[in-house]
N, C-alpha and C positions, 0 to 999 in steps of 0.2 A: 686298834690304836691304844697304844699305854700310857699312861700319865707321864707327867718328869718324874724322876727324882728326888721325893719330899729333902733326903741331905745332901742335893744338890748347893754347892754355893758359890760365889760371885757370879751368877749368871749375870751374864749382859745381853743386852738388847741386840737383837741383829741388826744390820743397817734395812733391810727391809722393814721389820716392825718401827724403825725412826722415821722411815719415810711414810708409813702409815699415819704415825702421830703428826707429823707434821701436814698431811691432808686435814686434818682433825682440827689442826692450828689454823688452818687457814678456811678452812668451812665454820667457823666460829665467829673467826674476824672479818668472813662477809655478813655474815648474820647481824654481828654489831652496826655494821656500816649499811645494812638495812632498814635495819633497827630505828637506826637516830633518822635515816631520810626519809620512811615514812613519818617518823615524829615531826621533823621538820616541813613535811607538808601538812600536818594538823590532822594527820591518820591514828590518831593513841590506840583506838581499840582493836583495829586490824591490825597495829604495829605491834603492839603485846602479843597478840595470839599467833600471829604470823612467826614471831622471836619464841615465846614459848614453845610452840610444834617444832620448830626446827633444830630447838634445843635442844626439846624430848626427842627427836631422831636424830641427832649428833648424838647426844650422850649413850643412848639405847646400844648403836653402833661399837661407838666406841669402845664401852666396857665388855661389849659380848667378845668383843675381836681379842682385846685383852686378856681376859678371864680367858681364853680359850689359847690363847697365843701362851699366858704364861704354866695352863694349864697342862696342856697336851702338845706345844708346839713341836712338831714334827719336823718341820725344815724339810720336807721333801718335796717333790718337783709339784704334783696336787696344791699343796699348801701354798708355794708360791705364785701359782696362778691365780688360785683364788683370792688371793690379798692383793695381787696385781686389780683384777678384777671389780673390788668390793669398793677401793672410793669411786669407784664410776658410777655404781647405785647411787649414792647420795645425790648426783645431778636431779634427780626430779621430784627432792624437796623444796630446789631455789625456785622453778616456776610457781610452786604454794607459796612460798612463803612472800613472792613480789606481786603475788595477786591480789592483794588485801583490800589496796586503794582502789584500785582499777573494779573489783565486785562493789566494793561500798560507795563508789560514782555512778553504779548504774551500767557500767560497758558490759559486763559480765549476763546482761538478759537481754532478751530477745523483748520484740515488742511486735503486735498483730499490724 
């Protein structure tokens, strides 16, 4: 695999990498909306750490997809499966991150 074209210029975005970012847009804006409804049940500190993880694994995502998309983006049929592929990982950071309340209640352990 070879890099781009350092005097490569006006590159634009393919519509695939737009529909990436916009996964990206929208795994954010449930985060916020996590966010405030744990706060609004009086959960602060599972509601910070729950928003921050999920932050730290959106942005993580993100930038590596980017960095690599504007890096070496190949557009070939590989490529596009695997970005087809990659917001579907992200699904099983939303079970961590809604679980906050639900361990800091006590549901989360077992009892003899």
């Amino acid at each position: 695999m070879t890099g781009r074209d350092a005097g490569e210029t006006h590159r634009v975005a393919t519509p695939l990498e737009l529909l990436f970012d916009l996964t990206f847009v929208v795994a954010v804006g449930t985060a916020a909306h996590q966010f405030a409804e744990m706060l609004a049940e009086g959960h602060a500190a599972p509601a910070v750490l729950a928003f921050l993880y999920t932050m730290l694994a959106i942005s993580i995502a993100w930038i590596s997809f980017s960095w690599f998309a504007s890096a070496f983006g190949t557009d070939d049929w590989l490529y596009r499966a695997l970005t087809m592929v990659r917001p579907g990982t992200g699904r099983t950071t939303g079970p961590a991150a809604t679980a906050g309340p639900a361990v800091s209640r006590g549901a989360g352990h077992f009892s003899r």
